[in-house]
C-alpha positions as CSV (number, residue, x, y, z in Angstrom):
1,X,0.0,0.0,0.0
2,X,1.3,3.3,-0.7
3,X,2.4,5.5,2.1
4,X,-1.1,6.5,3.8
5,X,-1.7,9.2,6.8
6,X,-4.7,9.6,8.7
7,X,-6.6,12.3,10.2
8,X,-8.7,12.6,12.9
9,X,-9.9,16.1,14.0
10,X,-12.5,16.5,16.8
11,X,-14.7,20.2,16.4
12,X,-16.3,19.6,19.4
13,X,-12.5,19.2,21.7
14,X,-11.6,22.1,24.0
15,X,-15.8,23.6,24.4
16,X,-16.7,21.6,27.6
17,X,-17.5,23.1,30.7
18,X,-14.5,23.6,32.5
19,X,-14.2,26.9,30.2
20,X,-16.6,28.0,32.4
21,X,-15.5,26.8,35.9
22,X,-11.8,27.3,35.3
23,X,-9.7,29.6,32.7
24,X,-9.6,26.6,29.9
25,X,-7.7,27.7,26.5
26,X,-10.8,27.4,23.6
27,X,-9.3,26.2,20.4
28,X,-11.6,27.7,17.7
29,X,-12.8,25.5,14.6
30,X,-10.7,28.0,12.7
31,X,-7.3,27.1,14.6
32,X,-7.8,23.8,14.1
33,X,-8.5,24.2,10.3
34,X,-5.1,26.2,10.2
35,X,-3.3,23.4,12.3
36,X,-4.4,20.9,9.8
37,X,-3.3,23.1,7.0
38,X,0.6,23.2,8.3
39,X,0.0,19.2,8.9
40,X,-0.8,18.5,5.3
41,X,2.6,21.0,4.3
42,X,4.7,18.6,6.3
43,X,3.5,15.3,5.0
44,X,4.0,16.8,1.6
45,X,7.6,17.8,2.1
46,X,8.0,14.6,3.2
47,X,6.2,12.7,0.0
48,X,3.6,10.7,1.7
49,X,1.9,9.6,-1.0
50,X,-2.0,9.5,0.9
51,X,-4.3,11.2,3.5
52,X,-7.2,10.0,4.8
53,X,-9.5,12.3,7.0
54,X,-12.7,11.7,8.9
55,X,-15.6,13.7,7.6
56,X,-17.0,15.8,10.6
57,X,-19.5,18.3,10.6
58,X,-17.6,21.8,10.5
59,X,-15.5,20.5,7.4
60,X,-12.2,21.0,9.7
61,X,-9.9,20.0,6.3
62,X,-11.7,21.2,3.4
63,X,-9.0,23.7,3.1
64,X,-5.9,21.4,4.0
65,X,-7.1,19.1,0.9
66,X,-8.5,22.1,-1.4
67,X,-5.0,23.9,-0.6
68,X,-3.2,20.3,-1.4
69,X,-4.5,19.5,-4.9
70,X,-2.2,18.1,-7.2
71,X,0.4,17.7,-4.3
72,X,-1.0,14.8,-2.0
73,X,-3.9,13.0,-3.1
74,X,-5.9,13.4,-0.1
75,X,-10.1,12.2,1.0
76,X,-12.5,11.6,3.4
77,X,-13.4,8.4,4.7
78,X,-16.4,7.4,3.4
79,X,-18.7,7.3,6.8
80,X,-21.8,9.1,7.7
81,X,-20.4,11.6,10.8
82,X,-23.3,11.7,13.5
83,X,-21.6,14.8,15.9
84,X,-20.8,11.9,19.0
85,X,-18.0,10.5,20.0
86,X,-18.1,7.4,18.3
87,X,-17.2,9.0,14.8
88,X,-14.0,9.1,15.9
89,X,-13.7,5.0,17.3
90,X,-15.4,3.9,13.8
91,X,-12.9,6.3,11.6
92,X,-10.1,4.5,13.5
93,X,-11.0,1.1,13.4
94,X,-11.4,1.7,9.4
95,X,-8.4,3.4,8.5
96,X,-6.3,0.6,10.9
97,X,-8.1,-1.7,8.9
98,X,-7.3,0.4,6.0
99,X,-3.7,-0.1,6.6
100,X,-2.7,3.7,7.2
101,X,1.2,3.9,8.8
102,X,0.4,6.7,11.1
103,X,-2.6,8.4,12.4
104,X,-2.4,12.1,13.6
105,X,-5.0,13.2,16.2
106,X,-6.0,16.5,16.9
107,X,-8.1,16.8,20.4
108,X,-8.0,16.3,24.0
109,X,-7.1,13.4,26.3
110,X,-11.0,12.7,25.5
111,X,-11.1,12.5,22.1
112,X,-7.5,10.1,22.1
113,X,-9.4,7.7,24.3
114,X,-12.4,6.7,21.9
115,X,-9.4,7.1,19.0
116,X,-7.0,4.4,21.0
117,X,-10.6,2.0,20.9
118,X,-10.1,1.1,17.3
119,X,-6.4,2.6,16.1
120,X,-5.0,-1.0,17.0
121,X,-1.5,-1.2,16.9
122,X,-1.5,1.8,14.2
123,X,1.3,4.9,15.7
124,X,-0.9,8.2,17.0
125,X,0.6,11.1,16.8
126,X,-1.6,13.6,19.5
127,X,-1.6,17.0,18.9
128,X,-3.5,18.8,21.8
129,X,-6.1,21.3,21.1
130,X,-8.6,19.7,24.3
131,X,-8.8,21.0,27.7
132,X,-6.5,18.8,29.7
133,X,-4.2,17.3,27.6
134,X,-1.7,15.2,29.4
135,X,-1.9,12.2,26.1
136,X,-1.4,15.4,23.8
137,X,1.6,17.4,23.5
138,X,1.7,20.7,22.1
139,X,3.0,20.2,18.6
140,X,3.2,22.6,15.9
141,X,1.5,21.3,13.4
142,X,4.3,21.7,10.4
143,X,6.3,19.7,13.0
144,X,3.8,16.6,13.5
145,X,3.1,16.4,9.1
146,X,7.2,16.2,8.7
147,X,7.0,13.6,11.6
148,X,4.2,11.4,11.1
149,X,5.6,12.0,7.1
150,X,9.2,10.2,8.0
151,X,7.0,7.4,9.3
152,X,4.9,6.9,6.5
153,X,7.9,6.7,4.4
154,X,10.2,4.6,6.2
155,X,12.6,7.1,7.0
156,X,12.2,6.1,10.6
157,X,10.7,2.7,11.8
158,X,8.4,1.9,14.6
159,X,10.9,0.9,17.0
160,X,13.0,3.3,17.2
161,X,10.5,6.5,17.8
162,X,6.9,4.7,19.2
163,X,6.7,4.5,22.5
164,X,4.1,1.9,23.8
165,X,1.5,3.6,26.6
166,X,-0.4,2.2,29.2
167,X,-4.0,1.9,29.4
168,X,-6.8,1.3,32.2
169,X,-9.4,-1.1,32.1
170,X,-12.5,-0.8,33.5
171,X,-14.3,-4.2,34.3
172,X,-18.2,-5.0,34.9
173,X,-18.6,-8.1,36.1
174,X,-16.1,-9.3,34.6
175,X,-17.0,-7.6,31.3
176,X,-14.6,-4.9,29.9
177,X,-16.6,-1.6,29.2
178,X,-14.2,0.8,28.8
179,X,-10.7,2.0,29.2
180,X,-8.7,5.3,29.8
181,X,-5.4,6.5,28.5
182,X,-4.3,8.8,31.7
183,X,-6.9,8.3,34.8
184,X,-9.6,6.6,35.8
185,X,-11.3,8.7,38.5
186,X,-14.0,7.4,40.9
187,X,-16.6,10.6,41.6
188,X,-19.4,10.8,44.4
189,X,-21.5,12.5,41.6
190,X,-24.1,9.9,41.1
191,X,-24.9,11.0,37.7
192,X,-23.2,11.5,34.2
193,X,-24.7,14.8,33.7
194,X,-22.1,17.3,31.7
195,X,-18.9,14.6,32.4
196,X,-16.2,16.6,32.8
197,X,-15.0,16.8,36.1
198,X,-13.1,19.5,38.0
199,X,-14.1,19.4,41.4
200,X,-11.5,17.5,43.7
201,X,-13.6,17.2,46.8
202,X,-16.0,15.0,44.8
203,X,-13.4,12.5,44.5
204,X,-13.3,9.2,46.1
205,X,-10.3,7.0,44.4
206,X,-8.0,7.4,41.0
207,X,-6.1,5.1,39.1
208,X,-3.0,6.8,36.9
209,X,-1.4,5.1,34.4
210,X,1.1,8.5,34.0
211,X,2.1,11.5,37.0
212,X,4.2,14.0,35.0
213,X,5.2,16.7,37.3
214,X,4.7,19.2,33.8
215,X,0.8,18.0,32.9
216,X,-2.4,19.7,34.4
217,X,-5.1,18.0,35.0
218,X,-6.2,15.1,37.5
219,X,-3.0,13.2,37.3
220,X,-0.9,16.5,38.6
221,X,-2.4,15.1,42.2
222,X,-0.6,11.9,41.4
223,X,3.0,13.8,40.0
224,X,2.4,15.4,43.6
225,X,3.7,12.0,45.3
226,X,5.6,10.1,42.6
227,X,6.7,10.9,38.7
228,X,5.3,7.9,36.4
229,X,6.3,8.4,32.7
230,X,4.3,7.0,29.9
231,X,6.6,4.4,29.0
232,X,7.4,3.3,33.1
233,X,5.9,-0.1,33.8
234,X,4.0,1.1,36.4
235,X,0.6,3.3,37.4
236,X,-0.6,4.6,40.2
237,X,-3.6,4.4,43.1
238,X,-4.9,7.0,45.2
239,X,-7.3,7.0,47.9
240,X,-9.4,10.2,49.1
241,X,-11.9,8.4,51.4
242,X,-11.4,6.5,54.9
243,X,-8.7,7.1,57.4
244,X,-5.0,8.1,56.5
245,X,-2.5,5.7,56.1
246,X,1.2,6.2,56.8
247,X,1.6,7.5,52.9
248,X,-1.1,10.4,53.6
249,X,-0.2,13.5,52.5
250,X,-1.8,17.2,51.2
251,X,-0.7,18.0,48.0
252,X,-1.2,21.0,46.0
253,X,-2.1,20.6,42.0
254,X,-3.3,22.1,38.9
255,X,-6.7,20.1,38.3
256,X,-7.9,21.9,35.4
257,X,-6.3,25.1,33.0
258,X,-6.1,27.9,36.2
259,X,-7.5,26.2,38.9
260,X,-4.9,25.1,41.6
261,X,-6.4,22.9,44.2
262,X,-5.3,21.0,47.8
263,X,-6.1,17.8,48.1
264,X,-5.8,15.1,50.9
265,X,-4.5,11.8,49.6
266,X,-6.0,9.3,52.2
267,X,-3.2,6.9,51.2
268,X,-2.0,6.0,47.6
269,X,0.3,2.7,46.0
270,X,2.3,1.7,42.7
271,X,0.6,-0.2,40.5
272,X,1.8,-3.1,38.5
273,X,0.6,-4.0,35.4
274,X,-2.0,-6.2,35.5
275,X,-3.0,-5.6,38.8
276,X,-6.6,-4.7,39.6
277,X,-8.3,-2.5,42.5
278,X,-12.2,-3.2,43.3
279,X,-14.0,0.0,43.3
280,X,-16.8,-0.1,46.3
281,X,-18.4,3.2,45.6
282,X,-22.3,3.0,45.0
283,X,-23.8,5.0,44.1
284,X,-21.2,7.1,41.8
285,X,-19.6,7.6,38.7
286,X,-16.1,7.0,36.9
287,X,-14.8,9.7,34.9
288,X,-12.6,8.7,32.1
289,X,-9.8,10.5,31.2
290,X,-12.1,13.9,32.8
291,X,-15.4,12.8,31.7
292,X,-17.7,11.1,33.7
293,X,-18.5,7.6,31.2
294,X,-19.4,4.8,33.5
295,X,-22.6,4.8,36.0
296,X,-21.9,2.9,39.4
297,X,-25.3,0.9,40.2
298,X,-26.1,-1.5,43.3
299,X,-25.3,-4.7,42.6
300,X,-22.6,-4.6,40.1
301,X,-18.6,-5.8,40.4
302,X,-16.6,-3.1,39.2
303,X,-12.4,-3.3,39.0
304,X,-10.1,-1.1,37.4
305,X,-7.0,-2.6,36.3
306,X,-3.5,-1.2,34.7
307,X,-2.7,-2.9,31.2
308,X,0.3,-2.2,29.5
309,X,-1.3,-2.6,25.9
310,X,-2.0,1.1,25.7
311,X,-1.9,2.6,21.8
312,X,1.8,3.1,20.3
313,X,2.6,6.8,20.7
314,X,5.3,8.8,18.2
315,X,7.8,10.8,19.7
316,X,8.4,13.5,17.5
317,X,11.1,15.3,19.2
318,X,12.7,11.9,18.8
319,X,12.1,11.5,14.9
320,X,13.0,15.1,14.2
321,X,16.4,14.2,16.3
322,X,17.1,11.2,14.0
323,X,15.8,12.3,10.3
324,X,17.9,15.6,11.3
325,X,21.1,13.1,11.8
326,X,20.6,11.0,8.6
């Protein structure tokens, strides 16, 4: 197959709530056209041969591929976008089965997690234009095309810039229903209602698979007691609820874009991969990666357990480093 990219671009990333309940950034439709525009001017400078995009809504790379003609042959998946969530787990399960070499994301932690359901064992490349974007870096957008380019086109190989990540599993008796790509958090809001989560005193546990002492968000609490990297073979528990243990400790964290919090951490561990944690909690909800997803109901087994078969991840700074030396 010819050297193929993919595409997927979430409108609806970086508009939740928290813009109005902390000082989140809001990444227009515009931007994110724009940022698409410098992706497509890197894959061409590299030659990649194909781009595949999924259709959304606002058209977010109708100008990428009408600026493109005649240098990249470039299309839309053919798939009927409905506005949810799932657009974005169907475009990648098609394009992996597809055969693309690389697919470039643009959204928040969010939007990666339904990506990672169907990308396989396909390379993302995250570029962050969500709220709290610990699974997203900051890429400029030329940088991520040349990138994701020298992969397509075997100037690079998977081994020596992907990065395998971790991922957590989230069981129902015994059924898996859903995962997350940075935390799993357990919330005394009994109800799904407008998912994200940004209060801290509403929390009751939190499962990390990654505590960078640089990201915002939920997992800054964890950073606060140990740094877990994405590729470290471990995770992290914490516990907000019941008595103190002898690893208790206030931290302070940024939970959400301008909103620094303390929190007590009742007692936290290391996770292994592997290893599971029941969650007791009823009634409740568990947020996902920020959004509240899964519904805690009487009667029902619920575990959370760390997998190290998380989505390969490109490291760009890396691939620049080594194109740049050959």
């Amino acid at each position: 197959m010819a050297s193929t990219v993919g595409i997927i671009a979430n409108p609806s990333a970086g508009k939740d709530i928290r813009r109005l309940v902390a000082q989140g950034r809001v990444v227009s439709n515009q931007e994110k056209a724009n940022i698409l525009r410098r992706v497509f001017s890197g894959l061409i400078a590299t030659n990649v041969e194909q781009v595949v995009v999924m259709p959304d809504m606002s058209g977010l790379a109708r100008p990428a591929i009408y600026d493109s003609r005649g240098q990249i042959e470039a299309r839309f998946l053919e798939m009927e976008p409905t506005g949810s969530q799932d657009d974005s787990t169907r475009a990648a399960t098609a394009m992996c089965e597809m055969g693309i070499d690389c697919l470039i994301t643009l959204g928040g932690d969010g939007t990666n997690r339904v990506v990672s359901k169907g990308v396989g064992d396909v390379p993302m490349l995250p570029i962050s234009t969500g709220t709290n974007n610990v699974f997203p870096q900051m890429t400029e957008g030329t940088l991520a095309g040349l990138a994701a380019g020298a992969l397509a086109t075997g100037r690079v190989s998977v081994d020596e810039v992907c990065k395998r990540s971790k991922r957590l599993e989230v069981l129902v008796d015994g059924e898996l229903v859903d995962i997350a790509l940075v935390d799993a958090a357990v919330s005394r809001q009994m109800f799904v209602g407008a998912r994200a989560v940004w209060e801290p005193q509403s929390l009751y546990s939190m499962f990390l698979t990654r505590a960078e002492p640089s990201c915002i968000g939920l997992s800054s609490i964890g950073a606060r007691l140990k740094k877990v990297a994405i590729d470290d073979p471990v995770g992290l528990f914490l516990r907000f609820d019941g008595d103190p243990d002898d690893t208790a400790k206030r931290v302070t964290a940024p939970v959400a874009p301008g909103l620094v919090s303390s929190i007590d951490v009742m007692g936290w561990k290391v996770l292994e991969p592997g290893e599971g944690m029941p969650v007791d909690l009823r009634p409740g909800t568990i947020a996902l990666d920020g959004e509240r997803e899964v519904e805690l109901l009487p009667g029902q087994q619920v575990e959370i357990r760390l997998s190290n078969s998380g989505p390969l991840v490109l490291d760009v700074d890396k691939t620049m480093s080594l194109t740049a030396a050959n």
